[in-house]
N, C-alpha and C positions, 0 to 999 in steps of 0.2 A: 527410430532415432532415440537414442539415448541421454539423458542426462545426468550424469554424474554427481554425487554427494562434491561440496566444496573440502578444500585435501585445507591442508594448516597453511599451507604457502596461499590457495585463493585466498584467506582469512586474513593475512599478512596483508595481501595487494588490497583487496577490500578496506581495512582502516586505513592504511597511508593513499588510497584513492577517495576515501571517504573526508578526510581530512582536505584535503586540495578542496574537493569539491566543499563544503560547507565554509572555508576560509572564503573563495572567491564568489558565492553565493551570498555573503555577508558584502562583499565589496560592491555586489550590482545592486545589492536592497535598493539603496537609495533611486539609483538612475530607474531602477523598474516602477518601482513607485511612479514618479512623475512624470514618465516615458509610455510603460507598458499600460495603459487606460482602456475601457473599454464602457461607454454609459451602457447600466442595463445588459450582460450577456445574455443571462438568463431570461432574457425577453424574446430572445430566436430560439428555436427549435435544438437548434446544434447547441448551444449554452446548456439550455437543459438536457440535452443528450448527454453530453461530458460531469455534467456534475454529478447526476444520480450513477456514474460510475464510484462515484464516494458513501452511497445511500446502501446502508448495509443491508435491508433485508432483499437486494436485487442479488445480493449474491448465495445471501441465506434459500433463493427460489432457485438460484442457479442451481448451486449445490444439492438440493432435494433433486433437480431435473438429472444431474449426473447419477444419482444414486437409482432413480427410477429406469432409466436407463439402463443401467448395471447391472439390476439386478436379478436379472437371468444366469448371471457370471458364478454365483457362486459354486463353489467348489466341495463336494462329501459336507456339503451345512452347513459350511463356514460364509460366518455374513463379512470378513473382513474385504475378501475381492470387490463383493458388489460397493461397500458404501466407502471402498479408498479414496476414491477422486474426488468424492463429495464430500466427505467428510475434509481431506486435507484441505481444500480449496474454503471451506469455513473457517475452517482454523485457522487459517493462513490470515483472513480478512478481519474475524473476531480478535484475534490474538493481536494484529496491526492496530485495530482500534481500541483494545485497554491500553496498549502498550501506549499509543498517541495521549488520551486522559490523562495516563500516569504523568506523564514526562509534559506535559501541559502545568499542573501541581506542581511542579517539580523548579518548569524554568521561569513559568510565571511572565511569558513578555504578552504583549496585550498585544492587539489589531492595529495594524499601521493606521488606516481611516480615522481610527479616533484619535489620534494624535500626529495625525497630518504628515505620516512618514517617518516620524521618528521614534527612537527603539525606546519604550517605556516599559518598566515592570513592577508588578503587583507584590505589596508588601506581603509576607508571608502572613500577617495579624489580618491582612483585610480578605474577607470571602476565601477563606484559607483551603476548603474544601470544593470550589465553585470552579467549574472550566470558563461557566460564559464568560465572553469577551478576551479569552486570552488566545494567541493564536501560534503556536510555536510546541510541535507541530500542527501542520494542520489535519484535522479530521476527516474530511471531504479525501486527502490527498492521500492519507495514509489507508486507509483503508482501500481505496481505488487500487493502489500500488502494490495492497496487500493481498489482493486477490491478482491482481498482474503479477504479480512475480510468482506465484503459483500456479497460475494457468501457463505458466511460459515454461515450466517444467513439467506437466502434465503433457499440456499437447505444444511443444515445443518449435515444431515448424512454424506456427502461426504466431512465436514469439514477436515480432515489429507488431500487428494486429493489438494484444492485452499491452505493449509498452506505451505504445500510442493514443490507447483510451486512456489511460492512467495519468500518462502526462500533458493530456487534453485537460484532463479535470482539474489539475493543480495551476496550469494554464490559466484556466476560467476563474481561479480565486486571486489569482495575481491580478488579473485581468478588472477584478473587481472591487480592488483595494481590500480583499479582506484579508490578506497574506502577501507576507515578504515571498521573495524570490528563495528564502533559504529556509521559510517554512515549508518550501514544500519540498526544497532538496533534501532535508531532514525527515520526514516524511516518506520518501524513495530509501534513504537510507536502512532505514530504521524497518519497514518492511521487507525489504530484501534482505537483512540479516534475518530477520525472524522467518520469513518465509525459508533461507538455505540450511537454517538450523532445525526445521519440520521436516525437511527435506531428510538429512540425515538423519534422522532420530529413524525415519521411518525408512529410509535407504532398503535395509535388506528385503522385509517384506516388500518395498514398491519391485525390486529386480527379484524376487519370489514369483510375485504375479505374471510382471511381464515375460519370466523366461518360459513361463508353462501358455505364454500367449492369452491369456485372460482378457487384459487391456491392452491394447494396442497403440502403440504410438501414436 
């Protein structure tokens, strides 16, 4: 099963879907807040299941596990076969998670819990370099999402499987007042471009590999 590089028209649908979504993401903040509640998730089993899907070195283990794997694969010495999947599926996660820091710096909204639901932002003069306490996007989400939307193009059938951990986890911080509802739709966003833009950059080698059967679908 194949997955294809996104063409300039997915790109198109992407922003004007991207846009819907974070408009009406914005519109449930509120009602999620004092609706969506949950004391304590990460006190059950499944809580902490979903969250360390946001705990970057689970994917930094993954990623090694793929590579070990592989690497019988390689090809007249070439180590690119063996460490493809590993290596993208890093990047994909690493790259979700500067990319969330930056743009945390950037929008500056702080944790709904500390201010009881409502949308507050951090002066640029105060803690001007400091992510704690700001939550837009969130971290946990973005990187969970960031390695889902890569595994969902690697081994592609099992894509419901990586969308469903990923959006468990952004889930559990809704769930736990530490994030709007549109932190973590920003978050989904935000790694899914960066994960489709890895995608292509590396498009020909990934259908190099696969046509000579290296890795298999």
């Amino acid at each position: 099963m194949t997955v294809h590089a996104p063409t300039r028209a997915t790109w198109l649908r992407f922003l004007a879907v991207a846009v819907l979504l974070v408009v009406a993401a914005h519109l449930v903040d509120r009602w999620a807040y004092e609706r969506l509640v949950l004391e304590n998730p990460y006190g059950e089993d499944w809580g902490r299941m979903l969250r360390v899907q946001g705990f970057w070195p689970l994917w930094l283990l993954a990623a090694a596990a793929l590579v070990l794997n592989d690497w019988h694969r390689r090809v007249n010495g070439a180590l690119y076969p063996a460490i493809m999947r590993g290596w993208l599926l890093i990047a994909s996660a690493t790259s979700a998670g500067i990319a969330g820091e930056i743009l945390k710096l950037l929008l500056r909204r702080e944790r709904p819990r500390a201010h009881a639901g409502e949308y507050v932002f951090r002066s640029f003069s105060e803690r001007t370099f400091s992510t704690g306490g700001l939550a837009l996007p969130s971290s946990h989400a973005i990187v969970a999402f960031g390695a889902a939307c890569m595994l969902a193009r690697l081994f592609p059938r099992a894509w419901p499987v990586w969308y469903l951990l990923a959006a468990g986890c952004g889930l559990t911080r809704v769930l736990d007042r530490a994030h709007f509802v549109s932190d973590v739709v920003v978050s989904a966003l935000v790694a899914w471009a960066i994960a489709a833009w890895l995608w292509t950059r590396h498009r020909r080698r990934i259908e190099r590999v696969a046509s000579s059967s290296v890795i298999g679908s």
